[in-house]
N, CA, C and O atoms as a GROMACS GRO file, in nm:
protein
  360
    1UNK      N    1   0.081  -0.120   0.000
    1UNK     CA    2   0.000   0.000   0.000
    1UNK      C    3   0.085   0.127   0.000
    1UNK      O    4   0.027   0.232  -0.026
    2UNK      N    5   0.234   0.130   0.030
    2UNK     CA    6   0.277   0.221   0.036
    2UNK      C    7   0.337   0.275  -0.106
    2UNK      O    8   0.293   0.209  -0.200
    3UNK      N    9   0.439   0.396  -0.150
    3UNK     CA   10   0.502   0.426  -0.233
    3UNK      C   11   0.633   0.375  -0.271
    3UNK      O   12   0.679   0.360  -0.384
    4UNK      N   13   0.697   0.346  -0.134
    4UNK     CA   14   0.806   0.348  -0.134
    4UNK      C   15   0.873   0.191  -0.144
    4UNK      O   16   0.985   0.145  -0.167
    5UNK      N   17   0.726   0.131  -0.112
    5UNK     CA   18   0.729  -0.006  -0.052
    5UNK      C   19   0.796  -0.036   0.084
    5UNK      O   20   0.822  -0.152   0.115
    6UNK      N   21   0.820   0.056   0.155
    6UNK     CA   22   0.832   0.010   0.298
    6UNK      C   23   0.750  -0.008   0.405
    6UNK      O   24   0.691   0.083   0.462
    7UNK      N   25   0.745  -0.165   0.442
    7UNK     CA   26   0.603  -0.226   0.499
    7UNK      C   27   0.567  -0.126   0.600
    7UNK      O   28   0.447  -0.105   0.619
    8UNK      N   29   0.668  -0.054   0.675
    8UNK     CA   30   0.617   0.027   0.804
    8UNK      C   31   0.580   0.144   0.776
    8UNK      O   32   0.518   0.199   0.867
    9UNK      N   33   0.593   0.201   0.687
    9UNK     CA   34   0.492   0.330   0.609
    9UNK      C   35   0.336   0.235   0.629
    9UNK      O   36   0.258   0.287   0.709
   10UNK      N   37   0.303   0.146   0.584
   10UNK     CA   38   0.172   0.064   0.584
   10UNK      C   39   0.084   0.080   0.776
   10UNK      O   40  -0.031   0.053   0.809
   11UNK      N   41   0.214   0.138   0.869
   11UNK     CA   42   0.123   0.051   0.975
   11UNK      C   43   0.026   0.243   1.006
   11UNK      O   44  -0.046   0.249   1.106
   12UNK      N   45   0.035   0.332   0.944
   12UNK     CA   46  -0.018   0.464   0.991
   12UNK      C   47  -0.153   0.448   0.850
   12UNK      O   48  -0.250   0.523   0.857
   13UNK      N   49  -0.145   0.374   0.763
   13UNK     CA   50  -0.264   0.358   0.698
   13UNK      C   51  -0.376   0.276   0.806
   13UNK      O   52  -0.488   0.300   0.852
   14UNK      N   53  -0.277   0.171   0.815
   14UNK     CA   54  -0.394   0.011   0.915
   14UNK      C   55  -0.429   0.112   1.050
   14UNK      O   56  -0.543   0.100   1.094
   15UNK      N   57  -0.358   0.188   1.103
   15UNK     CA   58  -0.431   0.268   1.211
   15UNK      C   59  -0.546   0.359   1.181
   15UNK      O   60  -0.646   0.354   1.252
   16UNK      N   61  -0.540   0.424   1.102
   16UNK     CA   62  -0.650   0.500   1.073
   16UNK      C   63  -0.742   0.429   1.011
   16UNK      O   64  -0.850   0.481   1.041
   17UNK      N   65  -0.766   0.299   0.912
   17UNK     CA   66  -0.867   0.252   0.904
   17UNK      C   67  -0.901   0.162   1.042
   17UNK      O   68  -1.020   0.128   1.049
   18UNK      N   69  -0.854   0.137   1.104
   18UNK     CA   70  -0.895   0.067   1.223
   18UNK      C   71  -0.922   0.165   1.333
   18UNK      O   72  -0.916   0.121   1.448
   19UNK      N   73  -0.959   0.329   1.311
   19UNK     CA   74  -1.024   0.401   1.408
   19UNK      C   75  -1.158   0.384   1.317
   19UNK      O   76  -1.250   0.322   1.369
   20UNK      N   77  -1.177   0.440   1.174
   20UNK     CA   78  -1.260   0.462   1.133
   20UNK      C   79  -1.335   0.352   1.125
   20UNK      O   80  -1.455   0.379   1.119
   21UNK      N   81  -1.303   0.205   1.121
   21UNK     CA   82  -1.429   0.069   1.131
   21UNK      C   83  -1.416   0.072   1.303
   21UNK      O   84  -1.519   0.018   1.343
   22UNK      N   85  -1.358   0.101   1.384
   22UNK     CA   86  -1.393   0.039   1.542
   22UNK      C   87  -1.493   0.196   1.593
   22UNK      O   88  -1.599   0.174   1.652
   23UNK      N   89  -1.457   0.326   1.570
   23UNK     CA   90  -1.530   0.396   1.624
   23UNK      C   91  -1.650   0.531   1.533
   23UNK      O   92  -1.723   0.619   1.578
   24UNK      N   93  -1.613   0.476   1.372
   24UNK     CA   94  -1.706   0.605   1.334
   24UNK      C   95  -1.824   0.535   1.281
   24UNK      O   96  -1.939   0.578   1.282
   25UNK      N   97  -1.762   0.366   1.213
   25UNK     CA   98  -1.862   0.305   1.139
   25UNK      C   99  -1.939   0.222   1.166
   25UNK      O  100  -1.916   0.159   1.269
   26UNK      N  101  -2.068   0.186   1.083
   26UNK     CA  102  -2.116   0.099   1.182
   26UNK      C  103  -2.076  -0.034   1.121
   26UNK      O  104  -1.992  -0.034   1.030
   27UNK      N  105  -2.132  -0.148   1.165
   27UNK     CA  106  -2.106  -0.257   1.130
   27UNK      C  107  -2.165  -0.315   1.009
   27UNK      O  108  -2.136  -0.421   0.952
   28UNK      N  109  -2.222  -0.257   0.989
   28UNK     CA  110  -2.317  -0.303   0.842
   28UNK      C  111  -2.400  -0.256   0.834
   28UNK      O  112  -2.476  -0.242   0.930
   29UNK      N  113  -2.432  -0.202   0.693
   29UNK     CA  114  -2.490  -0.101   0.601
   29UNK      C  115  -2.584  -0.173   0.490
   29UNK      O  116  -2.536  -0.220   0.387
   30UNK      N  117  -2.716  -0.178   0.518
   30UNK     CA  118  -2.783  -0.207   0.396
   30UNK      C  119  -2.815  -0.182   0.276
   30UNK      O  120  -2.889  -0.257   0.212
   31UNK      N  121  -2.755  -0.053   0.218
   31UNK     CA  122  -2.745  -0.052   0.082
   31UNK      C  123  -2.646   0.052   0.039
   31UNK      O  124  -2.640   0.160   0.097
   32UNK      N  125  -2.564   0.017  -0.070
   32UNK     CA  126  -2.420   0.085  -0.079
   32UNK      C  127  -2.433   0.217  -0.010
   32UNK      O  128  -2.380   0.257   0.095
   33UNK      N  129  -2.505   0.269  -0.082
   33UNK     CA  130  -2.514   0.459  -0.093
   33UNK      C  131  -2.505   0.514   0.080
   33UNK      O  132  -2.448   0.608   0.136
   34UNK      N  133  -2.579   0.420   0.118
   34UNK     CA  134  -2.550   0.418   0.254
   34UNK      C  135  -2.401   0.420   0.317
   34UNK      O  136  -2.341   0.512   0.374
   35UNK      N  137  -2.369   0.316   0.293
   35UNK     CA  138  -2.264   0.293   0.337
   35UNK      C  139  -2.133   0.419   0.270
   35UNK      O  140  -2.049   0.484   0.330
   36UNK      N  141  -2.164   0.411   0.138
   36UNK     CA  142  -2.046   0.581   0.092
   36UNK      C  143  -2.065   0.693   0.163
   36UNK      O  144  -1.977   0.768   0.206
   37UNK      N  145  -2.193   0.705   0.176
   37UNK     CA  146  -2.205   0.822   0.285
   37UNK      C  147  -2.166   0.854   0.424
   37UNK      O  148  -2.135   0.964   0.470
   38UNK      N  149  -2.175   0.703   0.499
   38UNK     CA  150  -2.092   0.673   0.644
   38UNK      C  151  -1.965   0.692   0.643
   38UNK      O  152  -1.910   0.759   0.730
   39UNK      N  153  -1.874   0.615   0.505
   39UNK     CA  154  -1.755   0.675   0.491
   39UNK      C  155  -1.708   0.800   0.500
   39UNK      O  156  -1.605   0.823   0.563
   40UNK      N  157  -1.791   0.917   0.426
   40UNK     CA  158  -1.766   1.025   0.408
   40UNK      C  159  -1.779   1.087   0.528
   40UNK      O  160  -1.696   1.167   0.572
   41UNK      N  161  -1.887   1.053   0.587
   41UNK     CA  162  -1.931   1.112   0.762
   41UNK      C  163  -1.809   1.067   0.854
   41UNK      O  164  -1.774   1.150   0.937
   42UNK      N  165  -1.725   0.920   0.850
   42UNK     CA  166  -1.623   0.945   0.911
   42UNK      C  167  -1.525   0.995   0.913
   42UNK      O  168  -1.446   1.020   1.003
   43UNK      N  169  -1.527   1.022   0.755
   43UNK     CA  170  -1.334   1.060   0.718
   43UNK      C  171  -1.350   1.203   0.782
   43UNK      O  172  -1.266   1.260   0.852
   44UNK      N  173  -1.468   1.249   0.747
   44UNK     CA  174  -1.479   1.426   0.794
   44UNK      C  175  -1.472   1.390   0.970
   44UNK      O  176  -1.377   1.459   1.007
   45UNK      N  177  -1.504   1.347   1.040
   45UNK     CA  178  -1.534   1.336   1.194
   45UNK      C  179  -1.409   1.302   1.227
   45UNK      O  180  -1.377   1.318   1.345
   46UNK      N  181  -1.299   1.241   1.123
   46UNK     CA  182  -1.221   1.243   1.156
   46UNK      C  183  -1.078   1.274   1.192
   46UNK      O  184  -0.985   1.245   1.266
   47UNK      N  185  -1.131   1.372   1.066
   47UNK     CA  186  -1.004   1.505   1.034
   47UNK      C  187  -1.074   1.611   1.040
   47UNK      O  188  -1.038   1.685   0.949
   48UNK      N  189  -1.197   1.679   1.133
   48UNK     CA  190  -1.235   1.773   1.198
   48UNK      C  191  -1.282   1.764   1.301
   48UNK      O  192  -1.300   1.866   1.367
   49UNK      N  193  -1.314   1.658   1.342
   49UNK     CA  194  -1.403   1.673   1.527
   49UNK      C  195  -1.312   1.591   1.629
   49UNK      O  196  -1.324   1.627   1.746
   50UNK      N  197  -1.237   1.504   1.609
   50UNK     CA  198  -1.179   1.414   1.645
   50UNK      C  199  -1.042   1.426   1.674
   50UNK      O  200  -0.956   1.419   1.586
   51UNK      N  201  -1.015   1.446   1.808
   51UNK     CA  202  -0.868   1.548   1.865
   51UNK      C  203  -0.790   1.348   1.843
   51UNK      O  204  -0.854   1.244   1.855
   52UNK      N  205  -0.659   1.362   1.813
   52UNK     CA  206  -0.589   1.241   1.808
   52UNK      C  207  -0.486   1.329   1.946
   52UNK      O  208  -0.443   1.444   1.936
   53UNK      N  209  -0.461   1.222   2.086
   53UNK     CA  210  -0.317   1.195   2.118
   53UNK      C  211  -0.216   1.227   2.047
   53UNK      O  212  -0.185   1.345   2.061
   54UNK      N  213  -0.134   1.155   1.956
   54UNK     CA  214  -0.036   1.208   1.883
   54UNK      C  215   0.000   1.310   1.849
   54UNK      O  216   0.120   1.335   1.859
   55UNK      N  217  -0.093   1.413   1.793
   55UNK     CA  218  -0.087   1.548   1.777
   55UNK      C  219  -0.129   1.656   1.891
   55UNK      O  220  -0.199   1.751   1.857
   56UNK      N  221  -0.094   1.645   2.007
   56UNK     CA  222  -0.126   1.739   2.119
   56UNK      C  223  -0.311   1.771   2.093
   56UNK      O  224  -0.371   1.874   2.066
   57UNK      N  225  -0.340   1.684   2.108
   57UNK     CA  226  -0.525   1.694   2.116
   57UNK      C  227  -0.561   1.754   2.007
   57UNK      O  228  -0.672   1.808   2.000
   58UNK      N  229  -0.482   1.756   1.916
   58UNK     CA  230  -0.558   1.869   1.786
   58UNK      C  231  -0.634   1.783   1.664
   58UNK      O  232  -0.582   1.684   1.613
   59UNK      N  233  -0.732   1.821   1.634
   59UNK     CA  234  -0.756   1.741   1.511
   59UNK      C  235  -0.625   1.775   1.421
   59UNK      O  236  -0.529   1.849   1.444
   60UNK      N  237  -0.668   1.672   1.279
   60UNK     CA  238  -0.554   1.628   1.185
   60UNK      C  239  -0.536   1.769   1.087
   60UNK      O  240  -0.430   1.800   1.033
   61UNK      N  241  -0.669   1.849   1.077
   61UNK     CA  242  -0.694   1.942   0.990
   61UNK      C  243  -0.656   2.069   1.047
   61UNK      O  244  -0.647   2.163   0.968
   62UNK      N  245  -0.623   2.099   1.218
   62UNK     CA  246  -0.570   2.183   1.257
   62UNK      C  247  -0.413   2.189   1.288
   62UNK      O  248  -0.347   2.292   1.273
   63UNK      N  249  -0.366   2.084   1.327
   63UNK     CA  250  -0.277   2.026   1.321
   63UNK      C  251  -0.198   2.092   1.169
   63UNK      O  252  -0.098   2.163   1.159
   64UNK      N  253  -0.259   2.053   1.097
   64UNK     CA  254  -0.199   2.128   0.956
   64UNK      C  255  -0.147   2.237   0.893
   64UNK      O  256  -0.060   2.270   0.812
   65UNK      N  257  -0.224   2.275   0.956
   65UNK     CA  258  -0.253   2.454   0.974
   65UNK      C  259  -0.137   2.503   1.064
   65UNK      O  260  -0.065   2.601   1.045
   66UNK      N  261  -0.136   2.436   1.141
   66UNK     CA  262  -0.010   2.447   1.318
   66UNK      C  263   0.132   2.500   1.258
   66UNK      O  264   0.188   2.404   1.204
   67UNK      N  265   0.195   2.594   1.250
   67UNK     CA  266   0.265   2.632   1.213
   67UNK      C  267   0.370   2.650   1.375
   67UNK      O  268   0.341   2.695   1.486
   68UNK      N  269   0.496   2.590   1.319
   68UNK     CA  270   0.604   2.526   1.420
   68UNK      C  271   0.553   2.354   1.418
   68UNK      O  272   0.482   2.269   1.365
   69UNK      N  273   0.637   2.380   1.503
   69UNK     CA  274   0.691   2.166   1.546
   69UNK      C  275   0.534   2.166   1.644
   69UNK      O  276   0.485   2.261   1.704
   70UNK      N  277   0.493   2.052   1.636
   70UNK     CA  278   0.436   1.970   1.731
   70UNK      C  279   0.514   1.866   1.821
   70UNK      O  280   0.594   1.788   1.770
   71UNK      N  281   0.493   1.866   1.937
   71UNK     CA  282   0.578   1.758   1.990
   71UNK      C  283   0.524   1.632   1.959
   71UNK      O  284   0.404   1.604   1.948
   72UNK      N  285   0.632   1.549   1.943
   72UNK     CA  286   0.613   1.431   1.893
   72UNK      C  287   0.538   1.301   2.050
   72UNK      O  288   0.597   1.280   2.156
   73UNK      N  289   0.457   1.266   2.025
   73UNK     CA  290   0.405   1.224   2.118
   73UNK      C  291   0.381   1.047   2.101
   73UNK      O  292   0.327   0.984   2.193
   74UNK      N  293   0.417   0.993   2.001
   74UNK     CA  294   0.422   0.858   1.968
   74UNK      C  295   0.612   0.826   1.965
   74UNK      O  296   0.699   0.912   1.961
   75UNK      N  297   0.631   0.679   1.967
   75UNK     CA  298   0.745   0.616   1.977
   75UNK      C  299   0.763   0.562   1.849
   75UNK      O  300   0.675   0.548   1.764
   76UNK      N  301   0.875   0.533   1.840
   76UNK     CA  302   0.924   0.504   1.722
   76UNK      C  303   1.020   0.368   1.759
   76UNK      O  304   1.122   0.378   1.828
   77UNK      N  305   0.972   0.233   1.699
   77UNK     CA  306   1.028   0.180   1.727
   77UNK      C  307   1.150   0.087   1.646
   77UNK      O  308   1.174  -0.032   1.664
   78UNK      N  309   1.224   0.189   1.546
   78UNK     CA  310   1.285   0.183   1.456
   78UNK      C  311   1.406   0.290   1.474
   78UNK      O  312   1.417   0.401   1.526
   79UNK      N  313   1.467   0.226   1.426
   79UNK     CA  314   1.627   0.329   1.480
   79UNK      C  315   1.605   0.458   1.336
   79UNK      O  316   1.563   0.419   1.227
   80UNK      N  317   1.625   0.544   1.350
   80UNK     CA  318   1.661   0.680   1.303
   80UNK      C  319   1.752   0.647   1.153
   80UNK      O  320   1.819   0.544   1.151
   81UNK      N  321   1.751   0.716   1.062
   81UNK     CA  322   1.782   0.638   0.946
   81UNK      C  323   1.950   0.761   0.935
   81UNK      O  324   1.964   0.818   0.827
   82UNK      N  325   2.063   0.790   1.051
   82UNK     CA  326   2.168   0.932   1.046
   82UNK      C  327   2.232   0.851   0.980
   82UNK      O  328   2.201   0.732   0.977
   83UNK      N  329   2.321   0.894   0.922
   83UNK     CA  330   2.452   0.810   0.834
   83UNK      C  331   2.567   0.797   0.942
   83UNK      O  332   2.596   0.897   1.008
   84UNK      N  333   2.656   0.641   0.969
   84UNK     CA  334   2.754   0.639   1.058
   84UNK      C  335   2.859   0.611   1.012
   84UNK      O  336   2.894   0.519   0.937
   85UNK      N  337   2.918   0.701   1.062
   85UNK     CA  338   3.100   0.688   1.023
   85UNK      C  339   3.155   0.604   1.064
   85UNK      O  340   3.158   0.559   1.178
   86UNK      N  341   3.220   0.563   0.945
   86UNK     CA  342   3.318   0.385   0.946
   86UNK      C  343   3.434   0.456   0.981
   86UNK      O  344   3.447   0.576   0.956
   87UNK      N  345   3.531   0.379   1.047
   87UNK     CA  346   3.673   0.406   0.989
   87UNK      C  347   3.733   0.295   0.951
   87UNK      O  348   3.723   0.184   1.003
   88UNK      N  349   3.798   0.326   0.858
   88UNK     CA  350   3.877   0.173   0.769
   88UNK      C  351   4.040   0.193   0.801
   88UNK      O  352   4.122   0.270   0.749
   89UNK      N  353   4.054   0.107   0.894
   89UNK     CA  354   4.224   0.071   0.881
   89UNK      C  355   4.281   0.020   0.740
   89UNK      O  356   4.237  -0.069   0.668
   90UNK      N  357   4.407   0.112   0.720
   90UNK     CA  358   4.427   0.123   0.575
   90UNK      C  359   4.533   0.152   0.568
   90UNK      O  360   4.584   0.171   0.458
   0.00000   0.00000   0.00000
Protein backbone atom coordinates (compact mmCIF):
# COMPACT_ATOMS: atom_id res chain seq x y z
CA UNK A 1 0.00 0.00 0.00
CA UNK A 2 2.77 2.21 0.36
CA UNK A 3 5.02 4.26 -2.33
CA UNK A 4 8.06 3.48 -1.34
CA UNK A 5 7.29 -0.06 -0.52
CA UNK A 6 8.32 0.10 2.97
CA UNK A 7 6.03 -2.26 4.98
CA UNK A 8 6.17 0.27 8.04
CA UNK A 9 4.92 3.30 6.09
CA UNK A 10 1.72 0.64 5.84
CA UNK A 11 1.23 0.51 9.75
CA UNK A 12 -0.18 4.64 9.91
CA UNK A 13 -2.64 3.58 6.98
CA UNK A 14 -3.94 0.11 9.15
CA UNK A 15 -4.31 2.68 12.11
CA UNK A 16 -6.50 4.99 10.73
CA UNK A 17 -8.67 2.52 9.04
CA UNK A 18 -8.94 0.67 12.23
CA UNK A 19 -10.24 4.01 14.08
CA UNK A 20 -12.60 4.62 11.33
CA UNK A 21 -14.29 0.69 11.31
CA UNK A 22 -13.93 0.39 15.42
CA UNK A 23 -15.30 3.96 16.24
CA UNK A 24 -17.06 6.05 13.34
CA UNK A 25 -18.62 3.05 11.39
CA UNK A 26 -21.16 0.99 11.81
CA UNK A 27 -21.06 -2.57 11.31
CA UNK A 28 -23.17 -3.03 8.42
CA UNK A 29 -24.90 -1.01 6.01
CA UNK A 30 -27.83 -2.07 3.95
CA UNK A 31 -27.45 -0.52 0.82
CA UNK A 32 -24.21 0.86 -0.79
CA UNK A 33 -25.14 4.59 -0.93
CA UNK A 34 -25.50 4.18 2.54
CA UNK A 35 -22.64 2.93 3.37
CA UNK A 36 -20.46 5.81 0.92
CA UNK A 37 -22.05 8.22 2.85
CA UNK A 38 -20.92 6.73 6.44
CA UNK A 39 -17.55 6.75 4.91
CA UNK A 40 -17.66 10.25 4.08
CA UNK A 41 -19.31 11.12 7.62
CA UNK A 42 -16.23 9.45 9.11
CA UNK A 43 -13.34 10.60 7.18
CA UNK A 44 -14.79 14.26 7.94
CA UNK A 45 -15.34 13.36 11.94
CA UNK A 46 -12.21 12.43 11.56
CA UNK A 47 -10.05 15.05 10.34
CA UNK A 48 -12.35 17.73 11.98
CA UNK A 49 -14.03 16.73 15.27
CA UNK A 50 -11.79 14.14 16.45
CA UNK A 51 -8.68 15.48 18.65
CA UNK A 52 -5.89 12.42 18.08
CA UNK A 53 -3.17 11.95 21.18
CA UNK A 54 -0.36 12.08 18.83
CA UNK A 55 -0.87 15.48 17.77
CA UNK A 56 -1.26 17.39 21.19
CA UNK A 57 -5.25 16.94 21.16
CA UNK A 58 -5.58 18.69 17.86
CA UNK A 59 -7.56 17.42 15.11
CA UNK A 60 -5.54 16.28 11.85
CA UNK A 61 -6.94 19.42 9.90
CA UNK A 62 -5.70 21.83 12.57
CA UNK A 63 -2.77 20.26 13.21
CA UNK A 64 -1.99 21.28 9.56
CA UNK A 65 -2.53 24.54 9.74
CA UNK A 66 -0.10 24.47 13.18
CA UNK A 67 2.65 26.32 12.13
CA UNK A 68 6.04 25.27 14.20
CA UNK A 69 6.91 21.66 15.46
CA UNK A 70 4.36 19.70 17.31
CA UNK A 71 5.78 17.58 19.90
CA UNK A 72 6.13 14.31 18.93
CA UNK A 73 4.05 12.24 21.18
CA UNK A 74 4.21 8.58 19.68
CA UNK A 75 7.45 6.16 19.77
CA UNK A 76 9.24 5.04 17.22
CA UNK A 77 10.28 1.79 17.27
CA UNK A 78 12.85 1.83 14.56
CA UNK A 79 16.27 3.29 14.80
CA UNK A 80 16.61 6.80 13.03
CA UNK A 81 17.82 6.38 9.46
CA UNK A 82 21.69 9.32 10.46
CA UNK A 83 24.52 8.10 8.34
CA UNK A 84 27.54 6.39 10.59
CA UNK A 85 31.00 6.88 10.23
CA UNK A 86 33.18 3.85 9.45
CA UNK A 87 36.73 4.06 9.89
CA UNK A 88 38.77 1.73 7.69
CA UNK A 89 42.24 0.71 8.81
CA UNK A 90 44.27 1.23 5.75
Amino acid sequence: MTQSGDPRDNALAERVNGILKDELLEQRYEHYRRARLGVVDAICIYNNHRPHSSIDMLTPNIAHQHSGELKRRWKSYYPTSKAKEVIMDG
